[in-house]
PDB file of N, CA, C and O in Angstrom:
ATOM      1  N   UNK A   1       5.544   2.448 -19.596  1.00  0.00           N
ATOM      2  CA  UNK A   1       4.179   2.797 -19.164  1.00  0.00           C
ATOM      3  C   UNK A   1       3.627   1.695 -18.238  1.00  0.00           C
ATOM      4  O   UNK A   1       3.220   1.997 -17.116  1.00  0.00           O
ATOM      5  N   UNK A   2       3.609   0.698 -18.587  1.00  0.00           N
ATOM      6  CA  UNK A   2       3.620  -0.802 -17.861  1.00  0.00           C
ATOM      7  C   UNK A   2       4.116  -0.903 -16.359  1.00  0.00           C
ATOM      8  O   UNK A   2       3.592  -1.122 -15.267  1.00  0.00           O
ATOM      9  N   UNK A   3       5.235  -0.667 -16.786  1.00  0.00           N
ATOM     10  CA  UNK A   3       6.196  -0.199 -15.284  1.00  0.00           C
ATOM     11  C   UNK A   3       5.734   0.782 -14.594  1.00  0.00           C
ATOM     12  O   UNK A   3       5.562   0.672 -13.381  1.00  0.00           O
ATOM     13  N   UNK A   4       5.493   1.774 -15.194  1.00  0.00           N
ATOM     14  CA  UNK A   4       5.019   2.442 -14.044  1.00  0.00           C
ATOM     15  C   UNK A   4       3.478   2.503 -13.601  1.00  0.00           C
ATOM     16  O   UNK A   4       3.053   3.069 -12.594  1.00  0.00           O
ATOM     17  N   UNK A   5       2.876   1.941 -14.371  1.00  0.00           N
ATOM     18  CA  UNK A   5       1.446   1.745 -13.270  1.00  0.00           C
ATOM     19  C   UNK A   5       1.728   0.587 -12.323  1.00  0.00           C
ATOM     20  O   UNK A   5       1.051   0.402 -11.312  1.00  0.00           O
ATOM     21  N   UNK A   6       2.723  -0.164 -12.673  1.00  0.00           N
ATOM     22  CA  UNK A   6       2.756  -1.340 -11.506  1.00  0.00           C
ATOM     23  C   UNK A   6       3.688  -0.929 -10.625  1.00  0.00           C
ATOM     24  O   UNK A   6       4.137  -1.761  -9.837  1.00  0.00           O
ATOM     25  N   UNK A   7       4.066   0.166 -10.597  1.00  0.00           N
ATOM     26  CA  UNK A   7       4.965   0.404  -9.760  1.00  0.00           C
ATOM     27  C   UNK A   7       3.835   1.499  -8.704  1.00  0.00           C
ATOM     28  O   UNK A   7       4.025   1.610  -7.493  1.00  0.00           O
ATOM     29  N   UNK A   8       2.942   2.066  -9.280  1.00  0.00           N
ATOM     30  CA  UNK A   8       1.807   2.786  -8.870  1.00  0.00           C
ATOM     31  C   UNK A   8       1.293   1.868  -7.917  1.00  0.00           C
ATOM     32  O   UNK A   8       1.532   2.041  -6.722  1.00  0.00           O
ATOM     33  N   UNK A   9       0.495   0.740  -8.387  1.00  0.00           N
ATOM     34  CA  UNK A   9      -0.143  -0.272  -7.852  1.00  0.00           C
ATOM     35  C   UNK A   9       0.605  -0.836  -6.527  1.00  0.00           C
ATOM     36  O   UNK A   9      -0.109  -0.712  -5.531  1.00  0.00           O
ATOM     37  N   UNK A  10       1.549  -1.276  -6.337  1.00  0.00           N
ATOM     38  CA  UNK A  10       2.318  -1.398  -6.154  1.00  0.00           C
ATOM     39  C   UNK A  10       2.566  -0.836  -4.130  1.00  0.00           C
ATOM     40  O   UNK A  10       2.344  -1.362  -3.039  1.00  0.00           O
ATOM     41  N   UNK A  11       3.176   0.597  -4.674  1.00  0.00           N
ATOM     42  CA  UNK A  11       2.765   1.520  -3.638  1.00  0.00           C
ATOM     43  C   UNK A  11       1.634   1.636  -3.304  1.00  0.00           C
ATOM     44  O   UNK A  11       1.570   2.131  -2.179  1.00  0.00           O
ATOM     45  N   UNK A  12       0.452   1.367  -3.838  1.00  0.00           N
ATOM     46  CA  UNK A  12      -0.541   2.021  -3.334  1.00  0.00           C
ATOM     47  C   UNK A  12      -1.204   0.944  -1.987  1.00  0.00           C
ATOM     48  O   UNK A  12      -1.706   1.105  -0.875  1.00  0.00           O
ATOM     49  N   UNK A  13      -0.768  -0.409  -3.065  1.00  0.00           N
ATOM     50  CA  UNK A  13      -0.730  -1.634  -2.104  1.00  0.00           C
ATOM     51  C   UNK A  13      -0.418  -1.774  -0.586  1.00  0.00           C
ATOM     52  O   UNK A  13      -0.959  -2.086   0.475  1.00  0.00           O
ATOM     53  N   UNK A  14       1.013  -1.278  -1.205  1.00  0.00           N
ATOM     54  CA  UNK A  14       2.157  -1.087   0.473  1.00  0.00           C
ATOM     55  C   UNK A  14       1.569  -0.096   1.341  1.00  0.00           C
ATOM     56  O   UNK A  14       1.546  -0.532   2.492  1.00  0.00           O
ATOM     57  N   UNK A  15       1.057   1.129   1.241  1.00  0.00           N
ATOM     58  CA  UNK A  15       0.320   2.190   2.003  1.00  0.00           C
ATOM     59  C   UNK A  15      -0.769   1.382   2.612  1.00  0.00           C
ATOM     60  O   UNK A  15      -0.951   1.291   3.826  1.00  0.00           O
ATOM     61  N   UNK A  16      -1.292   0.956   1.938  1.00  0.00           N
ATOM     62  CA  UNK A  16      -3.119   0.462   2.309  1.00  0.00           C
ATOM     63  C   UNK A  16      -2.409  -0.904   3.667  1.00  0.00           C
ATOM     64  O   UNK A  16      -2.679  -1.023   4.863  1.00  0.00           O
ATOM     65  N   UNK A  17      -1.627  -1.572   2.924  1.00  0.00           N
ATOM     66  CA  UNK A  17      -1.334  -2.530   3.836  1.00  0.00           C
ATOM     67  C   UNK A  17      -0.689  -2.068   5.118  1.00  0.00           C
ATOM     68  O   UNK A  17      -0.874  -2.707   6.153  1.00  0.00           O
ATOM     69  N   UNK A  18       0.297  -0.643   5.087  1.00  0.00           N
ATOM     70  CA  UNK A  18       0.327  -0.296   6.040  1.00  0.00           C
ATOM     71  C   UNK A  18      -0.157   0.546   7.652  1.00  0.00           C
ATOM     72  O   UNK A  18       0.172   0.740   8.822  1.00  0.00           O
ATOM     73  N   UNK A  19      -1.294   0.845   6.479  1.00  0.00           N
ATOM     74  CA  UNK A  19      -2.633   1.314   7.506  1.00  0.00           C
ATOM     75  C   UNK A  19      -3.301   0.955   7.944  1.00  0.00           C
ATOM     76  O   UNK A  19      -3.862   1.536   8.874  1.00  0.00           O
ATOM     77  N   UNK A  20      -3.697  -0.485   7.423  1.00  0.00           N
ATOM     78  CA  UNK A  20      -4.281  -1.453   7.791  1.00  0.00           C
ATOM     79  C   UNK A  20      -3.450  -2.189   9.167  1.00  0.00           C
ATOM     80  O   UNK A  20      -4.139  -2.739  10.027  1.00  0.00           O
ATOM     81  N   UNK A  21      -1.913  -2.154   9.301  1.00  0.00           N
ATOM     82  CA  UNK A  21      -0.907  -2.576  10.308  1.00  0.00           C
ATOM     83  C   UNK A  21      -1.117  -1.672  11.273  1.00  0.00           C
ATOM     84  O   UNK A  21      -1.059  -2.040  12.446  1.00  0.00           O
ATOM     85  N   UNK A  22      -1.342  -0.589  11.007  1.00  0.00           N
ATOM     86  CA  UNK A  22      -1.474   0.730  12.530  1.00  0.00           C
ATOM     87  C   UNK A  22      -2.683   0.067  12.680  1.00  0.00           C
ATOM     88  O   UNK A  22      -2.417  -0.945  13.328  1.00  0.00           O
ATOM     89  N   UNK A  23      -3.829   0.093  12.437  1.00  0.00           N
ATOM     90  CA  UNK A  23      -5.333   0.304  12.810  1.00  0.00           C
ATOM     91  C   UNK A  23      -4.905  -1.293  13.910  1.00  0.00           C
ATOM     92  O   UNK A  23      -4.590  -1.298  15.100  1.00  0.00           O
ATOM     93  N   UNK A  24      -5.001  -2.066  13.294  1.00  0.00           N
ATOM     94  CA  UNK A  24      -4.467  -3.017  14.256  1.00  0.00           C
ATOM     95  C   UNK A  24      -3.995  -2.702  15.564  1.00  0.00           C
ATOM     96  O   UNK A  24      -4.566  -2.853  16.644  1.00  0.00           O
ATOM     97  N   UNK A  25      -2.658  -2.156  15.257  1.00  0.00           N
ATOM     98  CA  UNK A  25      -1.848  -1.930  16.634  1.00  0.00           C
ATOM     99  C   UNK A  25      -2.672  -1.027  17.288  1.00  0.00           C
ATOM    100  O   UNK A  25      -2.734  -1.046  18.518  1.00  0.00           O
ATOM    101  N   UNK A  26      -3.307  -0.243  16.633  1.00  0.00           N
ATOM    102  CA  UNK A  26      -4.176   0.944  17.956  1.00  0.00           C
ATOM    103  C   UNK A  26      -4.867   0.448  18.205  1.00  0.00           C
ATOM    104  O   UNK A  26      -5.356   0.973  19.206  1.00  0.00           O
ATOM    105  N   UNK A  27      -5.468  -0.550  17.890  1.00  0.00           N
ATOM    106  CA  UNK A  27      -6.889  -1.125  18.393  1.00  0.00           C
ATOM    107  C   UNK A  27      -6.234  -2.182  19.713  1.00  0.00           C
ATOM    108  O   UNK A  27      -7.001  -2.852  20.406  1.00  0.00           O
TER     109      UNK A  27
END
């Protein structure tokens, strides 16, 4: 159960951080 909310967290992290990397580059 442990595992998988941090594995949740986790991803949700990596997404956000990677949208945050586009908005950048388009700007």
């Amino acid at each position: 159960f442990f595992f998988f909310f941090f594995f949740l967290f986790f991803f949700f992290f990596f997404f956000f951080f990677l949208s945050i990397k586009l908005n950048i580059i388009k700007l």
